[in-house]
DRENDO-1510 file (C-alpha; in Angstrom, 1 decimal, always signed):
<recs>
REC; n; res; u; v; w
REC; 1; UNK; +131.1; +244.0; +296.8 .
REC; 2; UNK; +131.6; +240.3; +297.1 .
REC; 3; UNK; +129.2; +239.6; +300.1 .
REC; 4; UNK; +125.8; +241.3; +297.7 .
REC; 5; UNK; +126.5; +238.7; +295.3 .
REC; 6; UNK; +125.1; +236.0; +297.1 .
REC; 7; UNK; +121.0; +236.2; +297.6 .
REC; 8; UNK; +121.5; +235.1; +301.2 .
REC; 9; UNK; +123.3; +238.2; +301.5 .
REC; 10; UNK; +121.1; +240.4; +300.0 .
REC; 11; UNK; +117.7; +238.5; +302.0 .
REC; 12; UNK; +119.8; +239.2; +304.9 .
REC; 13; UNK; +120.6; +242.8; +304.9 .
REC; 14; UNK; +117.2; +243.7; +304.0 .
REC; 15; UNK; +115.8; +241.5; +307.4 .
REC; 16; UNK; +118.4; +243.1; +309.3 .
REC; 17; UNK; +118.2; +246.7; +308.4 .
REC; 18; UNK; +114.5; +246.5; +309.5 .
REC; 19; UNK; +115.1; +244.4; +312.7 .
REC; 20; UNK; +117.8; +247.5; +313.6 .
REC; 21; UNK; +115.3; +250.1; +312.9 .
REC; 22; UNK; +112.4; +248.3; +314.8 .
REC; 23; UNK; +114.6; +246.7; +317.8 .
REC; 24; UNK; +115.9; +250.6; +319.6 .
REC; 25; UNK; +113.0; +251.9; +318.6 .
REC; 26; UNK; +110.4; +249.9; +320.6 .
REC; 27; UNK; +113.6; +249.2; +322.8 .
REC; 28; UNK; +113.5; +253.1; +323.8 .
REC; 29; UNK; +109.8; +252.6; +325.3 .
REC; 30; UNK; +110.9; +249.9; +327.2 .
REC; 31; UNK; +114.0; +251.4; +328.8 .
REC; 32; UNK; +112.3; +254.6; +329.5 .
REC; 33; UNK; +109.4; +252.6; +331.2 .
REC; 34; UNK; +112.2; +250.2; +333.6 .
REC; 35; UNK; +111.1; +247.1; +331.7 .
REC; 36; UNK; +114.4; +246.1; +330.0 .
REC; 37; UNK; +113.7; +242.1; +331.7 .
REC; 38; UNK; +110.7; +242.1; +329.8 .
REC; 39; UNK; +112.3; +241.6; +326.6 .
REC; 40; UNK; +114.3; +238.7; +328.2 .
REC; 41; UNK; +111.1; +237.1; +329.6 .
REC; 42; UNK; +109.0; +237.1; +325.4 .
REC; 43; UNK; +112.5; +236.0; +324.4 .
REC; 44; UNK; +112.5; +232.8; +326.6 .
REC; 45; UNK; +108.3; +232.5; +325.7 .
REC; 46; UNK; +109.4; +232.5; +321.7 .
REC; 47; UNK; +112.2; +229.9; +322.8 .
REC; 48; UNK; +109.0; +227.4; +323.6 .
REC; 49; UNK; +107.4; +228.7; +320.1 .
REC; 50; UNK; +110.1; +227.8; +317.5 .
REC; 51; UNK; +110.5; +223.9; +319.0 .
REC; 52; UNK; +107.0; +223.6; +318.9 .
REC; 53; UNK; +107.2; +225.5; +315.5 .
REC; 54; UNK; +109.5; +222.9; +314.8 .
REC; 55; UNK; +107.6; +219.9; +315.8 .
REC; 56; UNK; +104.7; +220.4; +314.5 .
REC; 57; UNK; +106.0; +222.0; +310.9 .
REC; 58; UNK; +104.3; +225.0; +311.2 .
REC; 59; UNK; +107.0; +228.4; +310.3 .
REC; 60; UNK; +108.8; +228.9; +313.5 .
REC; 61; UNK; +108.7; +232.6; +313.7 .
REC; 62; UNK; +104.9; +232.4; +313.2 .
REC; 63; UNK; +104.3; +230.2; +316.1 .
REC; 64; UNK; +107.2; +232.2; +318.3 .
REC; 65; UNK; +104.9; +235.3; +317.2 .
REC; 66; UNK; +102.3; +233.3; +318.5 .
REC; 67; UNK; +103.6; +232.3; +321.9 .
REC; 68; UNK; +105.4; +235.6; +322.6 .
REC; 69; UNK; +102.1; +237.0; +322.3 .
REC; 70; UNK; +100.2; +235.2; +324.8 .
REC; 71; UNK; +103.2; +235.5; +327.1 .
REC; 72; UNK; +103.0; +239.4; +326.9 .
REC; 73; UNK; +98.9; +239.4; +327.8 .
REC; 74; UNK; +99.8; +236.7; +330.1 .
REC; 75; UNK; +102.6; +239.0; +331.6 .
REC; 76; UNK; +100.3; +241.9; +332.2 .
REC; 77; UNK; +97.2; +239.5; +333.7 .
REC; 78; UNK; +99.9; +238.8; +336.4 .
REC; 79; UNK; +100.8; +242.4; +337.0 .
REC; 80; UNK; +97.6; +243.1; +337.8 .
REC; 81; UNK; +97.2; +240.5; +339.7 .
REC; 82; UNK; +100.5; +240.9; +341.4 .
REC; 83; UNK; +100.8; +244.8; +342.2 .
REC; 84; UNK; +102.5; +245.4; +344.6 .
REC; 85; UNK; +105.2; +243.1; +343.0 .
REC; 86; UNK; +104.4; +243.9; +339.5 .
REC; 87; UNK; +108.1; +242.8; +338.6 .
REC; 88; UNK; +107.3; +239.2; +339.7 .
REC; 89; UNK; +104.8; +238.9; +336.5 .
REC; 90; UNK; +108.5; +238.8; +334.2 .
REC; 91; UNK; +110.2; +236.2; +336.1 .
REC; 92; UNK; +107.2; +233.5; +336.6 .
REC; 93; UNK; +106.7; +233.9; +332.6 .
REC; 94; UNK; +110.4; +233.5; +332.0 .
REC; 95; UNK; +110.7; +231.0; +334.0 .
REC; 96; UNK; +107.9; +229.1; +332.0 .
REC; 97; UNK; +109.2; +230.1; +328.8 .
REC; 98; UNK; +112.0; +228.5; +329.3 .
REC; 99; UNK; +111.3; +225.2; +331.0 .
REC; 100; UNK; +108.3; +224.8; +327.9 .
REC; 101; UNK; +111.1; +225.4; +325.6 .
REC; 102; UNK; +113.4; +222.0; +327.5 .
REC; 103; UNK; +110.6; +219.9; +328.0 .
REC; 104; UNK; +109.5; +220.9; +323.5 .
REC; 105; UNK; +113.0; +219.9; +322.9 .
REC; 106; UNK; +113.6; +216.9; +324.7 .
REC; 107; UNK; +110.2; +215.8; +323.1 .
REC; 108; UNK; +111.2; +216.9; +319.6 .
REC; 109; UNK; +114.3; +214.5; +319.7 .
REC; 110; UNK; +116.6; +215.8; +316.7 .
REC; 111; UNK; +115.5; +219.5; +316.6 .
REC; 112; UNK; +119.0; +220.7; +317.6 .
REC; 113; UNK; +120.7; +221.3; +314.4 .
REC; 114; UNK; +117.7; +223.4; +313.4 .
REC; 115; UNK; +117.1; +225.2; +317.0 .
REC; 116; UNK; +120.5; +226.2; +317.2 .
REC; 117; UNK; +120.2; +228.3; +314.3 .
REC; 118; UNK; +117.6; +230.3; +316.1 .
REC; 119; UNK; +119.1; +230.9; +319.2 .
REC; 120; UNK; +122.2; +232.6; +318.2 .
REC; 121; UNK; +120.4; +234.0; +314.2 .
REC; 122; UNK; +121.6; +232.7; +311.0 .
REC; 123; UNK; +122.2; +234.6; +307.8 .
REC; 124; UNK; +122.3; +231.4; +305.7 .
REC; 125; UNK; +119.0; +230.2; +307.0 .
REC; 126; UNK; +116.9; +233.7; +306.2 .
REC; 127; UNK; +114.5; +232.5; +303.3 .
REC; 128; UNK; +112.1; +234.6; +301.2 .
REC; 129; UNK; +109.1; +233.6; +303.8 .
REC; 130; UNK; +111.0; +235.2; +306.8 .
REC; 131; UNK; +111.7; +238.0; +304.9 .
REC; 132; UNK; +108.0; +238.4; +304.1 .
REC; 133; UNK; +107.4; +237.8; +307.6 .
REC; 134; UNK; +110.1; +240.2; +308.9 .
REC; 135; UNK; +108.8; +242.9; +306.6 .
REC; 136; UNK; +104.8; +243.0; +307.2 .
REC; 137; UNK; +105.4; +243.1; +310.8 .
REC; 138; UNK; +108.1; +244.5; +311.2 .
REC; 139; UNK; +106.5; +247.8; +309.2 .
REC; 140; UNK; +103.2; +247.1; +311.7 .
REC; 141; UNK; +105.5; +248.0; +314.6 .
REC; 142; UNK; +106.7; +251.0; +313.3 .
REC; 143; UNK; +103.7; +252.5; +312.1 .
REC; 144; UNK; +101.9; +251.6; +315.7 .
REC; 145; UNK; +104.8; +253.4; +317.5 .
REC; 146; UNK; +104.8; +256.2; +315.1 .
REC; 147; UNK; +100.6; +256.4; +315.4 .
REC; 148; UNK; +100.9; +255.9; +319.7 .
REC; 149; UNK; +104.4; +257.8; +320.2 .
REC; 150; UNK; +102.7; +260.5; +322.6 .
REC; 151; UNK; +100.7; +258.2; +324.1 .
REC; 152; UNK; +103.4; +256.1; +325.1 .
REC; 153; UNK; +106.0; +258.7; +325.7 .
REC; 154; UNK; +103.2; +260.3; +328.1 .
REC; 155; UNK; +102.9; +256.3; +329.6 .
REC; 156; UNK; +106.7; +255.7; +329.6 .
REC; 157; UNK; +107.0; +258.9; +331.8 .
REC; 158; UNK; +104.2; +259.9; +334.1 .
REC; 159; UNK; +101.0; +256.8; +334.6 .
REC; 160; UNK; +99.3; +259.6; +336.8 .
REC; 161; UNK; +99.6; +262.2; +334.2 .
REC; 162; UNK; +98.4; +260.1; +331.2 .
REC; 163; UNK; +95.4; +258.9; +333.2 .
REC; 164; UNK; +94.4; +262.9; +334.2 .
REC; 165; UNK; +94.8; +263.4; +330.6 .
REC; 166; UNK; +92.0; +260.4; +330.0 .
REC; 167; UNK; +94.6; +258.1; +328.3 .
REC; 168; UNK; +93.3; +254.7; +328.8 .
REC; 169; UNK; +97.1; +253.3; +330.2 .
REC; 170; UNK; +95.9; +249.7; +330.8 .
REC; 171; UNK; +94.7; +249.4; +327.1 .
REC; 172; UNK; +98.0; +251.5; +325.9 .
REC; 173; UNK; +100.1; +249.3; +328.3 .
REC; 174; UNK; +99.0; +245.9; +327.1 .
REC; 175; UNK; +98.7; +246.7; +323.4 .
REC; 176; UNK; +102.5; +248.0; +324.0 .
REC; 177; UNK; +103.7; +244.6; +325.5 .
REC; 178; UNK; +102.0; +242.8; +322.6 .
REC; 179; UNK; +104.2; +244.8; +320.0 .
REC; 180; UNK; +107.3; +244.4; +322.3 .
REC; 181; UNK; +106.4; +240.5; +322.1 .
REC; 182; UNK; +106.0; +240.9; +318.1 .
REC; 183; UNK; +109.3; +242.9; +317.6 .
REC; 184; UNK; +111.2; +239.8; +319.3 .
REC; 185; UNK; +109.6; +237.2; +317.5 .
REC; 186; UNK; +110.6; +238.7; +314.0 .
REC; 187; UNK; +114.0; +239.5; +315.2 .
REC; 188; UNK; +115.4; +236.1; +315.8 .
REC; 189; UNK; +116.6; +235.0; +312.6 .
REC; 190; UNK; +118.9; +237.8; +312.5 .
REC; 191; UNK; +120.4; +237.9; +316.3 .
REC; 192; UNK; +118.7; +234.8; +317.6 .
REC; 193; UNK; +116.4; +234.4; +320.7 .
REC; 194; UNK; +118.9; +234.6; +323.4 .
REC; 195; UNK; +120.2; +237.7; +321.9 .
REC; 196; UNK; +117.4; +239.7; +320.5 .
REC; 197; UNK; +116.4; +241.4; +323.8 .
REC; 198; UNK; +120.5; +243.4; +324.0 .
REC; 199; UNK; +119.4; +244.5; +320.3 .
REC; 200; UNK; +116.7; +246.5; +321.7 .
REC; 201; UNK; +118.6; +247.9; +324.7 .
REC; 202; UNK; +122.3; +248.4; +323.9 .
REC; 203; UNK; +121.8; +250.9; +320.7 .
REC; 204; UNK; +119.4; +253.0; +323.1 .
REC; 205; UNK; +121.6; +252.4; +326.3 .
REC; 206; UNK; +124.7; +254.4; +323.6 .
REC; 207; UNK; +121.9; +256.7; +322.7 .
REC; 208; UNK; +121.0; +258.2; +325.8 .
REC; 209; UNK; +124.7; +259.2; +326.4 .
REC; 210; UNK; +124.7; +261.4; +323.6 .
REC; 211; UNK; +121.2; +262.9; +322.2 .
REC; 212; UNK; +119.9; +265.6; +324.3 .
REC; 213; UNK; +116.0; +265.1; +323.5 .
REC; 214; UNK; +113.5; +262.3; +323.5 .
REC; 215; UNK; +113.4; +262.8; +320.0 .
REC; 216; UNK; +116.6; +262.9; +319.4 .
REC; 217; UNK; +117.5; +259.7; +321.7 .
REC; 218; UNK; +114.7; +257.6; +319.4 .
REC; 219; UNK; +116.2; +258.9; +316.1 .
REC; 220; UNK; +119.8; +257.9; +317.5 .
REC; 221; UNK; +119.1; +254.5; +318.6 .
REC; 222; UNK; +117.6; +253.4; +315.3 .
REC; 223; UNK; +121.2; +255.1; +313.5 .
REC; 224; UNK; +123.0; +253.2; +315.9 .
REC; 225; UNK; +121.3; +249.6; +315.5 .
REC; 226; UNK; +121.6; +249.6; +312.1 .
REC; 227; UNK; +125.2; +250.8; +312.4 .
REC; 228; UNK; +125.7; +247.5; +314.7 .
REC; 229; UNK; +123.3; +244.9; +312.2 .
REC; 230; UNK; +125.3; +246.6; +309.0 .
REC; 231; UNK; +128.7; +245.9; +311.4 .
REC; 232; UNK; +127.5; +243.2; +312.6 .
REC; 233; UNK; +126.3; +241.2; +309.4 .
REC; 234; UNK; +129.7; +242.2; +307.7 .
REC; 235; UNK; +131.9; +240.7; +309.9 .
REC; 236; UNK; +129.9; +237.4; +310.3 .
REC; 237; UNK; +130.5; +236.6; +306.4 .
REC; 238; UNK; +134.0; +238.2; +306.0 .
REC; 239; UNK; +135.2; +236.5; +309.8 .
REC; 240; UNK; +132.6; +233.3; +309.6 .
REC; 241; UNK; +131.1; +234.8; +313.0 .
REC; 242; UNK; +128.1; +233.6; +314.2 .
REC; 243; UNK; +125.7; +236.7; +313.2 .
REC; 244; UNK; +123.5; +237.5; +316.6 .
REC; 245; UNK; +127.5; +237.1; +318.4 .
REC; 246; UNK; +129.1; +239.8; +315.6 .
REC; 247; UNK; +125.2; +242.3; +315.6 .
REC; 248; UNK; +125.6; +242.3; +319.4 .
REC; 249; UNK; +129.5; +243.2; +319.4 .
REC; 250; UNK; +128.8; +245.6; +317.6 .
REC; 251; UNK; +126.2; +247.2; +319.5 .
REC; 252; UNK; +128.5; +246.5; +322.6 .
REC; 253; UNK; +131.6; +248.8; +320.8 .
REC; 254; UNK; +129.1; +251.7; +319.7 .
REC; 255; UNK; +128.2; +251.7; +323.5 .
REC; 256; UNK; +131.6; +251.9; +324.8 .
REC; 257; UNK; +132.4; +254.6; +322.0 .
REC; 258; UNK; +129.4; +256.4; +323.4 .
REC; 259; UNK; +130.4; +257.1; +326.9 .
REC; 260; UNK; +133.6; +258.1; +325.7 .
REC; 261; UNK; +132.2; +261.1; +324.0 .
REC; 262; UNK; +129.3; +261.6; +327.1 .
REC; 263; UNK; +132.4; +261.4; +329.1 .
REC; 264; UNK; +134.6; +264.1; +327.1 .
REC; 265; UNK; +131.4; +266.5; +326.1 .
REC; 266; UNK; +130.4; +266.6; +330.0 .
REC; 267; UNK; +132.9; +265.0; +332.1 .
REC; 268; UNK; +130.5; +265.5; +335.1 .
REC; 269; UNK; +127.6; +263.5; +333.5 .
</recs>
């Protein structure tokens, strides 16, 4: 086919097919654990990380790695601190993430051409570092949820439960955050930071109207984000579409093709 004879191409698909795999599959955690904002909030913190990236010439999805980082630890210092309204630890580290990320840009003067690349992805842009990048960590991830998936399916479910079972849930919870934060940072040259947090919901959102098993529902939502990146990735260099746009359309159409079948298999669910 025409669109594997270009390098570009072929950098790309391999990027994306492991941002679709890791994406639902750390996105399933955080669904199952009501912490979907979350992955808005290190999406906003990575914002801040590329312009500074940027400005000081340093990779951008190193330092976003960087900065989504310390915005997950920094996330669950808050929720500790802030119990009662655990949910308020999200919006005050969004909230920074995203007025670091102006005040970087209006210091870095004429970052935009570059910076808009990463907000929305950019199949033309993915070089042979962010591949290597994309690849190392992005296998990290999916051997840590692999190693952990117990753990944090006991976590995700019942707190109370994993503690009587001498889990240590604070440990599990933070080191969980962290990979959340490292699975966004790697993801944004392929669907871009303001888009990077519906690639980790949406395939598991279309998954959990169909599969019957928490197995099943993790297996599904990987199929189902690659589906959309494969889709998604196509149609960007056949339609010119801006890549992250075209991935998340795709993941929007497999969704609404989902509840279509929940609704026909069991009208009542």
């Amino acid at each position: 086919m025409e669109i594997f004879d270009y390098g570009f191409m072929r950098t790309a698909f391999v990027a994306g097919l492991v941002t679709g795999a890791v994406c639902p599959a750390v996105g399933l955690f955080v669904t199952l654990r009501r912490l979907s904002m979350i992955a808005d909030a290190l999406s906003h913190v990575c914002l801040s990380g590329v312009v500074a990236g940027l400005i000081m010439g340093t990779h951008p999805v190193v330092a976003a790695s960087i900065f989504s980082l310390s915005g997950a630890f920094l996330i669950e210092a808050l929720r500790v601190k802030y119990k009662t309204y655990s949910e308020m630890a999200i919006a005050i580290i969004l909230s920074a993430g995203v007025a670091g990320g102006a005040i970087l840009l209006s210091l870095g003067g004429g970052l935009n051409a570059n910076f808009m690349s990463y907000l929305f992805g950019s199949i033309v842009t993915v070089g042979k570092s962010d591949l290597y990048i994309i690849l190392s960590a992005g296998l990290l991830v999916l051997v840590l949820v692999r190693l952990f998936q117990r753990e944090l399916f006991l976590v995700s479910f019942d707190e109370e439960m994993a503690r009587v079972e001498g889990l240590p849930v604070m440990a599990i919870s933070v080191g969980f955050t962290a990979v959340t934060a490292l699975t966004i940072a790697i993801s944004i040259r392929i669907v871009g930071l303001l888009l990077v947090s519906s690639l980790m919901i949406l395939p598991v959102a279309a998954a959990l109207r169909i599969a019957t098993s928490f197995r099943g529902a993790l297996v599904l939502s990987v199929i189902l984000g690659e589906a959309a990146v494969v889709a998604g990735l196509f149609a960007s260099f056949y339609l010119n579409l801006i890549p992250g746009g075209a991935v998340i359309m795709a993941s929007v159409v497999l969704l609404i093709a989902s509840i279509a079948y929940g609704s026909l298999r069991s009208p009542g669910r």
